[in-house]
NUVEX-743185 format. One line per field, with one value per atom (N, C-alpha, C): residue in one letter; atom name; residue number from 1; x, y, z. Coordinates in nm, 2 decimals. Atoms other than C-alpha are relative to their C-alpha. Example, Ala and Ser with C-alpha at 12.3 -4.5 7.8 and 13.67 -1.06 7.14 Angstrom:
2
rest <- A_A_A_S_S_S
atom <- N_CA_C_N_CA_C
nr <- 1_1_1_2_2_2
c1 <- 0.09_1.23_0.09_-0.09_1.37_-0.08
c2 <- -0.12_-0.45_0.12_-0.11_-0.11_0.11
c3 <- 0.00_0.78_0.00_0.00_0.71_0.08
END
This chain:
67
rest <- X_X_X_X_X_X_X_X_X_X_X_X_X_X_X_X_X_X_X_X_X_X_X_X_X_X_X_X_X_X_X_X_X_X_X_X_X_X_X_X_X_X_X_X_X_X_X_X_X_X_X_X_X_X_X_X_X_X_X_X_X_X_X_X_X_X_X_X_X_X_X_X_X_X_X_X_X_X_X_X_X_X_X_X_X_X_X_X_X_X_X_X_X_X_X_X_X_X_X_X_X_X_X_X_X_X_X_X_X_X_X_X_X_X_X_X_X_X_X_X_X_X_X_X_X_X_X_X_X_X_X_X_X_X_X_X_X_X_X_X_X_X_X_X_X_X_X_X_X_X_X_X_X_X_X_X_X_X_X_X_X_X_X_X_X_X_X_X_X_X_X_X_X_X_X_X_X_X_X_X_X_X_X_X_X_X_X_X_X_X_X_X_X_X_X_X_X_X_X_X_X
atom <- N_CA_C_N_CA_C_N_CA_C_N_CA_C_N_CA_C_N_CA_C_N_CA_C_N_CA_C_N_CA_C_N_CA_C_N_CA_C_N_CA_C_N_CA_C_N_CA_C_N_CA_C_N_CA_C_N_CA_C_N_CA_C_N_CA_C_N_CA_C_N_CA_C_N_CA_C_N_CA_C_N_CA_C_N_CA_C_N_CA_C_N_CA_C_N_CA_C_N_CA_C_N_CA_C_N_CA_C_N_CA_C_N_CA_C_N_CA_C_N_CA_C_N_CA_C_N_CA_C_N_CA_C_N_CA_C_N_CA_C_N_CA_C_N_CA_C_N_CA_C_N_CA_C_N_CA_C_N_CA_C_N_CA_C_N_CA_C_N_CA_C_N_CA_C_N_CA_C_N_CA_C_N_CA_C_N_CA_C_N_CA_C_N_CA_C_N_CA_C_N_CA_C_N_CA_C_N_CA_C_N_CA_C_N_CA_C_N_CA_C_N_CA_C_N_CA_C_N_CA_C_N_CA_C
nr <- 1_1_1_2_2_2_3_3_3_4_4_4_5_5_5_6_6_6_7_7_7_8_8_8_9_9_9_10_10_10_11_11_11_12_12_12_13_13_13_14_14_14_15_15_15_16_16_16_17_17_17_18_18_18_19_19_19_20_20_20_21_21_21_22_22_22_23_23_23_24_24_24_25_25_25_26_26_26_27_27_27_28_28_28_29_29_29_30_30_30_31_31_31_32_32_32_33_33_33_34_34_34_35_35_35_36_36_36_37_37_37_38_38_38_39_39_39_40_40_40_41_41_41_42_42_42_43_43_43_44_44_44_45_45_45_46_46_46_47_47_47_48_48_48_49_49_49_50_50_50_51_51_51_52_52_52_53_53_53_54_54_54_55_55_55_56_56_56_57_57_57_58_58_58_59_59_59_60_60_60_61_61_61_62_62_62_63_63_63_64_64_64_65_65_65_66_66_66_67_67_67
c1 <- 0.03_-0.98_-0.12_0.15_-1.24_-0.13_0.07_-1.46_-0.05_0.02_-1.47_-0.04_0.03_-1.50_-0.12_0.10_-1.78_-0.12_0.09_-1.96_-0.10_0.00_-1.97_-0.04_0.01_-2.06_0.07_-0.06_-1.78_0.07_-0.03_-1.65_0.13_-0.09_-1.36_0.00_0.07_-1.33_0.09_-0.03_-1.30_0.02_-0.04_-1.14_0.00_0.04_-1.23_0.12_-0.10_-0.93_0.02_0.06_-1.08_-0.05_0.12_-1.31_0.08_-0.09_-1.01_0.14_-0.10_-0.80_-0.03_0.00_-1.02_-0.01_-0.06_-1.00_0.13_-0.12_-0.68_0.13_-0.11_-0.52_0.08_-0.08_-0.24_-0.03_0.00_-0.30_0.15_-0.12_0.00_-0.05_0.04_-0.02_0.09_-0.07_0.21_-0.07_0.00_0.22_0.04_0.03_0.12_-0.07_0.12_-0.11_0.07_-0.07_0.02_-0.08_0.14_-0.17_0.02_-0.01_-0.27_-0.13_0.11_-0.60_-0.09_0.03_-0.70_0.08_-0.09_-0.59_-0.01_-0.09_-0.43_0.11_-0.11_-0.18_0.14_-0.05_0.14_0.09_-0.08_0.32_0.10_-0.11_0.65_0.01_-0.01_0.58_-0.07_0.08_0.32_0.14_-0.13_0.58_0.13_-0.06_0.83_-0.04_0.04_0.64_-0.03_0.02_0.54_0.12_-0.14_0.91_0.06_-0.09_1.00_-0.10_0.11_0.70_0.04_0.01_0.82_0.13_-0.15_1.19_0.02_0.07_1.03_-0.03_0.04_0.86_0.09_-0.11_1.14_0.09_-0.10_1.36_-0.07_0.14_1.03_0.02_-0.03_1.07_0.11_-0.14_1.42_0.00_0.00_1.44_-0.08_0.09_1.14_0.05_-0.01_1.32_0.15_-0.16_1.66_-0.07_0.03_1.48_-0.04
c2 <- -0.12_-2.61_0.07_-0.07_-2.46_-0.12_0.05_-2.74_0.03_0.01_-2.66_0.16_-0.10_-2.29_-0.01_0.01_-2.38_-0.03_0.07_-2.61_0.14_-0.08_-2.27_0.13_-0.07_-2.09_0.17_-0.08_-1.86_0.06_0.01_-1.65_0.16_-0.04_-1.48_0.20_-0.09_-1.11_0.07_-0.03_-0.93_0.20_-0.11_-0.57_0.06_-0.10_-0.30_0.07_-0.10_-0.13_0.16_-0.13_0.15_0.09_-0.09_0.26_0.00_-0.06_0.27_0.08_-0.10_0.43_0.15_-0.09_0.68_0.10_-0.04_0.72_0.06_-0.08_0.83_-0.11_0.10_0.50_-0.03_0.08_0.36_-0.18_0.10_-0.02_-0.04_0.10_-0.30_-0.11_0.15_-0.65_-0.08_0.12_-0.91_-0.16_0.13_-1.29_0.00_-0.04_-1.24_-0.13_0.09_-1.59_-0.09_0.13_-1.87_-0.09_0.15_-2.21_-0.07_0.13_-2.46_-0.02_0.04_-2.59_0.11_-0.11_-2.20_0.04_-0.13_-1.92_0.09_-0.08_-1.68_0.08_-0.08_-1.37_-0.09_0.03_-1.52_0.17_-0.08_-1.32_0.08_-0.09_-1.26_0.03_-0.08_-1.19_0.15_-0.09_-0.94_0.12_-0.08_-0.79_0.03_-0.05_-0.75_0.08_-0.19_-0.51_0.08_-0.11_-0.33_0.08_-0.09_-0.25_0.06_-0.13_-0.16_0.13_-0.10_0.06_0.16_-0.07_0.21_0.11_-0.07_0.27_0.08_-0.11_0.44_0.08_-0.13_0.66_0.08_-0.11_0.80_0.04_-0.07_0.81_0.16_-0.15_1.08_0.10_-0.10_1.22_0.09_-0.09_1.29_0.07_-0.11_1.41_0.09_-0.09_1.65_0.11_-0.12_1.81_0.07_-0.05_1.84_0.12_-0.05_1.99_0.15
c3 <- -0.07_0.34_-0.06_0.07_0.08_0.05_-0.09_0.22_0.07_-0.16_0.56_0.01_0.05_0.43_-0.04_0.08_0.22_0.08_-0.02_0.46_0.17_-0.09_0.68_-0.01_0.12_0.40_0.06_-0.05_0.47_-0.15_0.15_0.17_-0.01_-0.06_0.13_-0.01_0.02_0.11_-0.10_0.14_-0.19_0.04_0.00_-0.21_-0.10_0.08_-0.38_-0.04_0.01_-0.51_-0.01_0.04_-0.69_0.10_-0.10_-0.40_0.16_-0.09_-0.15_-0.07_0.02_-0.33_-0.02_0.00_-0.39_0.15_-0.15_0.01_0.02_-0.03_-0.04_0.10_-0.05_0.10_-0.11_0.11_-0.05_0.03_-0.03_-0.13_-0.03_0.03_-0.09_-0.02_0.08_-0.24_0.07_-0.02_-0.06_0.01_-0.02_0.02_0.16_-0.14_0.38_0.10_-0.06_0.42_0.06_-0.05_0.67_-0.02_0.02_0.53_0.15_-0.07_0.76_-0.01_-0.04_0.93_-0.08_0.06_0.85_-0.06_0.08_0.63_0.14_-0.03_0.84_-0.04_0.03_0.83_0.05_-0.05_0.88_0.06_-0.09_1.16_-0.04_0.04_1.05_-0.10_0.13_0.72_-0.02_-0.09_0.84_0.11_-0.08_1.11_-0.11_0.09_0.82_-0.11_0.06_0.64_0.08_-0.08_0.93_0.05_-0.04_1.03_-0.09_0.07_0.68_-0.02_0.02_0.64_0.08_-0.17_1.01_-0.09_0.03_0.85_-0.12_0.11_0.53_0.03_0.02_0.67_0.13_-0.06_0.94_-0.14_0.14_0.63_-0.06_0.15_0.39_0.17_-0.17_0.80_-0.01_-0.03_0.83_-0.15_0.16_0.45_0.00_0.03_0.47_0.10_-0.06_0.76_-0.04_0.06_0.58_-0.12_0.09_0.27_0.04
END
């Protein structure tokens, strides 16, 4: 795969941590990649952070309106 990357001169991309965080994003780190032919997101690992993310933040939701 880095090959076929290479021969395409394709390169991967590199994140700034520092200079989004100072955006005020929060960064997360998973194991997100589906190998094959390409690199790709795999789907359901991808969609399993997004639903717990979803059920985090109704949780900081419903608690900010109890408080």
């Amino acid at each position: 795969m880095k090959k076929r990357y290479a021969r395409a001169a394709a390169l991967p991309v590199e994140n700034n941590i520092e200079s989004i965080f100072k955006m005020g994003v929060k960064v997360m780190a998973g194991k997100l990649a589906s190998h094959g032919d390409t690199l790709k997101h795999d789907p359901g690992a991808t969609a399993a952070v997004v639903v717990r993310l979803a059920q985090e933040g109704r949780l900081r939701r419903a608690e900010s309106k109890l408080a």
